[in-house]
C-alpha positions in Angstrom: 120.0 -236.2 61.9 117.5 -236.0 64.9 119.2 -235.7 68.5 116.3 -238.5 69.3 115.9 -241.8 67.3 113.7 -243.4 69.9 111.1 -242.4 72.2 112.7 -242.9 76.0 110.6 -244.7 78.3 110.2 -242.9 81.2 109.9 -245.9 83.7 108.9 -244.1 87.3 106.2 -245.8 89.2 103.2 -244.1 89.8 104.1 -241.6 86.9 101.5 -242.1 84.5 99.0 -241.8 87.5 100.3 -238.5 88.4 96.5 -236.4 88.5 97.2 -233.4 86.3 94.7 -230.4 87.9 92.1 -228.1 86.3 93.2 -224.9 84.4 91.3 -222.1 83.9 92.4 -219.2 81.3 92.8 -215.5 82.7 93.6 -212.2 80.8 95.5 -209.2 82.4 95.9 -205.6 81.7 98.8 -204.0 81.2 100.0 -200.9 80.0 98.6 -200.1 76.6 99.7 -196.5 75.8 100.2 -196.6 71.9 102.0 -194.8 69.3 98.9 -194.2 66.7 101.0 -193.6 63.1 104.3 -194.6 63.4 105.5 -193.3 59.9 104.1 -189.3 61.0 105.7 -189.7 64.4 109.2 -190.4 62.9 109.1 -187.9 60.0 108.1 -185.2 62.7 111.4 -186.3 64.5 113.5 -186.3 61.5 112.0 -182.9 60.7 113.2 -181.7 64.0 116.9 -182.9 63.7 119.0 -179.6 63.1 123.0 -179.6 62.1 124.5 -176.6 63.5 121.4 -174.8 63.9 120.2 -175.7 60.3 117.4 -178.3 59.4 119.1 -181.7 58.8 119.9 -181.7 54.8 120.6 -185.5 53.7 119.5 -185.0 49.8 122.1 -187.3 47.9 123.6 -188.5 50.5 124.4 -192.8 50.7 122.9 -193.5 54.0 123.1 -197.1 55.7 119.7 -198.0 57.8 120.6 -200.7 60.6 118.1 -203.4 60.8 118.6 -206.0 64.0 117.6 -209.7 64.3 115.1 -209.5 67.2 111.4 -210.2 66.8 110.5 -206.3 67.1 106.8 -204.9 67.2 105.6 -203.4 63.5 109.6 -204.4 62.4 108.8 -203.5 58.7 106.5 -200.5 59.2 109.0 -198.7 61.4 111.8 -199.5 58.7 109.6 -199.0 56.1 108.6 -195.3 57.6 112.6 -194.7 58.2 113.7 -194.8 54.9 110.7 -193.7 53.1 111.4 -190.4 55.3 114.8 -190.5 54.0 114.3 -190.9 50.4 111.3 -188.1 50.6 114.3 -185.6 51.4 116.7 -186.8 48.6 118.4 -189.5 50.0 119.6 -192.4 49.0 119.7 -194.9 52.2 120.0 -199.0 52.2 119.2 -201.3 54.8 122.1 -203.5 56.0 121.9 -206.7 58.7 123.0 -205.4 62.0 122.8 -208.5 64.2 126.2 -209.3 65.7 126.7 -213.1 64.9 123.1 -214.1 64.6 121.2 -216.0 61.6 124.6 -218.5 61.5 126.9 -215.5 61.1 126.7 -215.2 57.5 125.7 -212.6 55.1 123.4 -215.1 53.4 121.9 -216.1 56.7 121.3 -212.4 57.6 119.6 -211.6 54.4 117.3 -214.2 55.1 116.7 -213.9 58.8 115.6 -210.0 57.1 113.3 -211.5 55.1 111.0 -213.6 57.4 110.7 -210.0 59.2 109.0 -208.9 56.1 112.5 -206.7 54.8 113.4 -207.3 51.9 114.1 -204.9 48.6 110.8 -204.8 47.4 108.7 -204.4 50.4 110.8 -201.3 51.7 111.7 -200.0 48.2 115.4 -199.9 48.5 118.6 -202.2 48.6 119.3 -204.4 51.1 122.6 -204.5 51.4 124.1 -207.6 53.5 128.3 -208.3 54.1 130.1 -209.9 56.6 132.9 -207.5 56.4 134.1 -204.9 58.4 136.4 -202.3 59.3 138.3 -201.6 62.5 136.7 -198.4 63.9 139.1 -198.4 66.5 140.4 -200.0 70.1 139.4 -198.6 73.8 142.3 -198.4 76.4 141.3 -201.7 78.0 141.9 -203.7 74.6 138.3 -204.2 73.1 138.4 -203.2 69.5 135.5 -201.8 68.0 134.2 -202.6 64.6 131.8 -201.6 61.6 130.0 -203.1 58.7 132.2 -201.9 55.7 129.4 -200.5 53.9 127.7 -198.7 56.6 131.2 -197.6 57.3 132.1 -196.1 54.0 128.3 -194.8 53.4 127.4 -191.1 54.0 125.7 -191.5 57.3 124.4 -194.2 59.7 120.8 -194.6 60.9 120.7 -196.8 63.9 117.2 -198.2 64.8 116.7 -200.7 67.5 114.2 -201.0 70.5 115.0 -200.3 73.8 113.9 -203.0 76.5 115.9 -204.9 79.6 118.0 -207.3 78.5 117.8 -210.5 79.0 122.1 -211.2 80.1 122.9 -208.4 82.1 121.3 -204.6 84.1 122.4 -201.8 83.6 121.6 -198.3 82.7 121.3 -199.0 78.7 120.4 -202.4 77.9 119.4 -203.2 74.8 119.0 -200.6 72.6 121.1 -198.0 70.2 124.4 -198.4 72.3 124.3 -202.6 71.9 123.5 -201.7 68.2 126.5 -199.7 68.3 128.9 -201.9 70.0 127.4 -205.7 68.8 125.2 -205.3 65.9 126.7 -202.6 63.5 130.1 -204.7 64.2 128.9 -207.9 62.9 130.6 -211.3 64.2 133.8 -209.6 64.7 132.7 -206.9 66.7 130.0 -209.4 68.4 133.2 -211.8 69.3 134.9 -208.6 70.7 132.6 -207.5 73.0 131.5 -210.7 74.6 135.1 -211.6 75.0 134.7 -209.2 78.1 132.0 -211.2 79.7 128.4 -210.7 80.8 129.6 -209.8 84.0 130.7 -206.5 82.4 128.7 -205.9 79.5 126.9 -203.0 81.6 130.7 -201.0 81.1 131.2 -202.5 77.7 128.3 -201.4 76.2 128.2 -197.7 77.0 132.0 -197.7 76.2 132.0 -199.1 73.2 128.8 -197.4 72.5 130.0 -194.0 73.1 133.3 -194.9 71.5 131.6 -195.7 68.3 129.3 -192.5 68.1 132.3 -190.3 68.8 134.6 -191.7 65.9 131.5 -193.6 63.6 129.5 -191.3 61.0 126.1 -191.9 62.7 123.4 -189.5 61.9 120.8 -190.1 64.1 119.0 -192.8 65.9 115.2 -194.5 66.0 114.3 -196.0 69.2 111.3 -197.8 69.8 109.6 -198.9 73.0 107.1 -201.5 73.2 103.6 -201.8 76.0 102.9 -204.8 77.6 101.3 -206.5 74.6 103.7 -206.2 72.5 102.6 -203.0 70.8 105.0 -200.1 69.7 104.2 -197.0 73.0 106.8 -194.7 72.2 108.9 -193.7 68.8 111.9 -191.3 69.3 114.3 -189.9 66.8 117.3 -188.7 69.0 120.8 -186.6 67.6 123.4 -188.6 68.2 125.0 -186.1 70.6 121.4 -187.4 73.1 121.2 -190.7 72.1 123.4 -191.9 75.1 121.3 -189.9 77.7 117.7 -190.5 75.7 118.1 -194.1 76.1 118.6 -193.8 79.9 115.3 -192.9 79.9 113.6 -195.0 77.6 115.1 -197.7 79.4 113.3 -196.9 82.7 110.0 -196.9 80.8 110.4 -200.2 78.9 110.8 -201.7 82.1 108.2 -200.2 83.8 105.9 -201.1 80.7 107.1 -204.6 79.9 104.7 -208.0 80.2 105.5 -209.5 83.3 103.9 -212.6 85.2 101.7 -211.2 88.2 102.5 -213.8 90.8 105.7 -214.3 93.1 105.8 -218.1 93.4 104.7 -220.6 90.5 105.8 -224.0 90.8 105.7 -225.0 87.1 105.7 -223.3 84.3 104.3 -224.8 80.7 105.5 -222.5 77.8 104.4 -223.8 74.5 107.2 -221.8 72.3 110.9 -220.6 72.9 112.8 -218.7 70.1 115.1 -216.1 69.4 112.1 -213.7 67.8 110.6 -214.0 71.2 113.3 -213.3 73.2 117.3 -213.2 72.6 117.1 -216.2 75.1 114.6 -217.7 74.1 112.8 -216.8 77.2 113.1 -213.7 78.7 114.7 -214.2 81.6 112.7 -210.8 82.9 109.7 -212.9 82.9 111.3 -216.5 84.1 113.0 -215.1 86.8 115.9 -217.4 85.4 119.0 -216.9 83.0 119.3 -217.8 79.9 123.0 -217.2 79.5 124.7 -216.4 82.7 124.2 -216.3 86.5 122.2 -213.1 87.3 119.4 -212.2 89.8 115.9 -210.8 88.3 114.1 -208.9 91.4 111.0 -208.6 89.9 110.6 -212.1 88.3 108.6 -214.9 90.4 110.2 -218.0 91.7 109.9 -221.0 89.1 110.0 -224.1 90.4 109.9 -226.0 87.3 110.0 -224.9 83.8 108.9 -226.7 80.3 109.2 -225.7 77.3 106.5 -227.9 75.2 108.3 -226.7 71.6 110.0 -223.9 69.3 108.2 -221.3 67.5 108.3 -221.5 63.7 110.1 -218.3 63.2 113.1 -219.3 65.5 114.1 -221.7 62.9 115.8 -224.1 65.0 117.3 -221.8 66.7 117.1 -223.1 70.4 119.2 -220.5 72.3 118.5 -220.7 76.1 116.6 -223.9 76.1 119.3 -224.9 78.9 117.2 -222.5 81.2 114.2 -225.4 81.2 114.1 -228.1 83.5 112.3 -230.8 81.0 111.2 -230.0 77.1 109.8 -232.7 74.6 111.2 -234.8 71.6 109.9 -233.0 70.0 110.9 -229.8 70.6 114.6 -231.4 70.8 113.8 -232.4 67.3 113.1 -229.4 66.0 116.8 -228.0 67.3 119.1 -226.4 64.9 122.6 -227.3 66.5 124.8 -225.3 64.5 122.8 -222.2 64.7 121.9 -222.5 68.5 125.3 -223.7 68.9 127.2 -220.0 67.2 125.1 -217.6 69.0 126.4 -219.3 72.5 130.2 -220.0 71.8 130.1 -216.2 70.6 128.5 -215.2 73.8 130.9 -217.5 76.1 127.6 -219.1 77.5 127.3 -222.5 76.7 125.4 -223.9 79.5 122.3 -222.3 77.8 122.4 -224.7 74.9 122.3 -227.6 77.3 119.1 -229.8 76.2 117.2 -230.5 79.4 115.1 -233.7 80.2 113.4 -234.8 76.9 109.5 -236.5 77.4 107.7 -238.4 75.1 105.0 -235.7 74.9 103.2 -232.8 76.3 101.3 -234.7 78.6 104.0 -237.5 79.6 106.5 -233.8 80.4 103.7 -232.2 82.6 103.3 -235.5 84.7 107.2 -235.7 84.9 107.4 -231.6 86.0 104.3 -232.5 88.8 106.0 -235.7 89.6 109.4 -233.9 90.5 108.0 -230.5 92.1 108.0 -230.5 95.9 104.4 -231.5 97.4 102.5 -228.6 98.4 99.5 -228.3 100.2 96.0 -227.8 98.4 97.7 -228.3 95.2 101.0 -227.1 93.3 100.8 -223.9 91.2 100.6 -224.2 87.7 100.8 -221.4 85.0 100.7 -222.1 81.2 102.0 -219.7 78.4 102.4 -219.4 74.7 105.7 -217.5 75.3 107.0 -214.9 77.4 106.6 -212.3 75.4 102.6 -213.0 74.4 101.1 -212.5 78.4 97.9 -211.0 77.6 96.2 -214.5 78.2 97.3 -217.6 79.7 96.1 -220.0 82.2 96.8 -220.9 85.8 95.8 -224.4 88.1 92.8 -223.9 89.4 94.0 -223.2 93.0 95.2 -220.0 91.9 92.0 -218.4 91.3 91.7 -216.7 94.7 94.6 -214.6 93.6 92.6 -213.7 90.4 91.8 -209.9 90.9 92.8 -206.5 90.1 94.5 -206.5 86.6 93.4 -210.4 86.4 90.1 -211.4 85.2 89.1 -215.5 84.6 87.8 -215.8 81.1 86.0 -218.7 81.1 85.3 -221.4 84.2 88.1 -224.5 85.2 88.7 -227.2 82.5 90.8 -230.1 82.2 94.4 -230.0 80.2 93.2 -230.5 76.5 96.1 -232.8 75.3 95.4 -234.0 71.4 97.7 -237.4 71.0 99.7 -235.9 73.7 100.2 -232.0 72.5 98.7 -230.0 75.2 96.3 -226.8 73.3 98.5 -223.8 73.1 97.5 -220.9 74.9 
């Protein structure tokens, strides 16, 4: 059933004659350090794991490979070179869903969130193994219990792979990355609900202690940690014991950040952005980039002040699956349309943010939401400052009002000369 049966007239004077300005496209450079053959950089870190002084021996052993729900640079290859290692040495490793309550919190929806990633049986050449059950690993002093997917749980040895990058909810000194697998993905819904029962405001404590709670009593094996360059490319594969994992990702950490897309300007007062979804970021924006968040109140240093932000739609990979569209200030019908309420609806009450699921302003169109965003921004001299996006992970290119060009220099280079907005029955060109 759509949210909107009816288009709602927007009846402001003087709206429709709101003068939308020039744009002009601009590319950036970033950090593009990259890791050339991902499968030979993690079979020579497997191949320099030791067990008590002796090479790591895994032949015949059951060994459960973790595989999140985030959007994550050359997803399959990396999984693909993970197990292909493992079997190569004897093994016997499966791939199981580790994504918290994501993908509607079923084992189905898991399986199939897997698949769109490109993971499925036949592509990786082993089972894919997905359950909603767990056991009870065990409970920290302040209450939190920690839990584990019953198969990984009973298998010989866990494999946790994730990327390390900021989150998007909360800073710390490990983000996202092998301790949130640990403590959130690995314990499915249950062990999602657990942890965000404690709150954003201390999910830098509760993920390093369940984390290391879960590495100390769980039967992990090792972990895979990738980190991605500014365009989205994988910089940096390690394979790290688990006794190092908790220090290693300290440090990989500090790099993502320092590598990570970011918008080169400290003041913008709109910002377009043709996509949101949960591949692109685990708020649909990345509040890194927005300066704003997408589940909780929480200050981004780095991040420019947005005066205004739209988001023109969601990408096709999100699935309806409009998590943090409550950090825009106007959207479209439809993009409202294309919400899927029951899945955008799980991933916040399991978080404890619902305010990120609010729907903001809904225009008409493209064209009828950028006159409203001009129309509401406070006047500022010689022209307010527009930058368009495709999404906020995808910064290689986009384009900025054509007052902004002064500031074009440095790691910023105009590709082309000032144009007017290309709308097409209303739909503005995506970047």
């Amino acid at each position: 059933m759509a949210l909107f049966d009816a288009r709602v007239d927007i009846a402001v004077p003087g709206l429709n004659s709101v003068k939308l300005p020039r744009m002009v496209r601009v590319r950036q450079k970033m950090v593009d350090d990259e890791v050339k053959d991902i499968a030979e950089e993690i079979s020579r870190g497997v191949d320099a794991l030791t067990v008590d002084g002796r090479p790591l021996s895994v032949a015949g052993k059951k060994l459960a490979v973790t595989a999140g729900s985030r959007g994550i640079a050359d997803y399959a290859k990396l999984l693909h070179a993970i197990v292909s290692k493992l079997k190569a040495m004897g093994a016997q490793p499966f791939i199981f869903p580790a994504m918290g309550s994501h993908a509607g919190g079923t084992a189905e929806g898991q399986r199939e969130l897997l698949e769109r990633y490109g993971v499925t049986e036949a592509t990786m050449g082993v089972p894919v193994r997905s359950s909603m059950e767990t056991v009870e690993v065990g409970t920290l002093p302040n209450g939190t219990r920690v839990y584990c997917d019953k198969l990984a749980w009973e298998s010989d040895g866990i494999v946790l792979f994730n990327r390390v990058k900021p989150h998007t909810d909360f800073k710390g000194d490990w983000e996202s990355g092998l301790l949130k697998m640990c403590a959130i993905g690995v314990g499915k819904h249950e062990g999602a609900t657990s942890a965000h029962r404690a709150g954003f405001v201390r999910f830098h404590e509760v993920i390093p202690e369940v984390g290391k709670f879960f590495l100390k009593n769980a039967p992990v094996l090792f972990g895979v940690a990738s980190v991605e360059n500014g365009y989205e490319r994988v910089m940096r594969v390690s394979v790290i014991p688990p006794a190092e994992i908790v220090e290693r990702e300290r440090e990989l950490l500090a790099l993502a950040r320092k590598s990570m897309a970011r918008l080169p300007f400290d003041d913008i007062d709109i910002l377009a952005v043709d996509e949101l979804g949960k591949n692109i970021s685990g708020s649909g924006m990345d509040p890194n980039v927005i300066g704003r968040p997408g589940m909780r109140e929480i200050t981004f240093p780095d991040a420019p002040h947005i005066g205004c932000i739209v988001i023109l739609g969601l990408s096709e990979e999100t699935h309806g699956s409009a998590v943090g569209i409550g950090a825009a200030d106007i959207t479209t019908i439809r993009a409202v349309a294309e919400v899927d309420l029951a899945q955008t609806y799980i991933n916040h009450v399991t978080s404890g943010a619902v305010k990120g699921a609010a729907i903001p302003l809904a225009a008409a169109d493209d064209e009828e939401a950028m006159r409203v965003a001009l129309y509401s921004v406070p006047f500022r001299e010689g022209g307010e400052r527009i930058v368009h996006i495709r999404n906020t992970l995808l910064l290689e290119e986009f384009e900025v009002s054509e007052n902004m060009l002064p500031e074009i220099r440095g790691a910023l280079t105009a590709i082309g000369e000032p144009r007017p907005m290309a709308f097409a029955e209303g739909r503005l060109a995506k970047v």
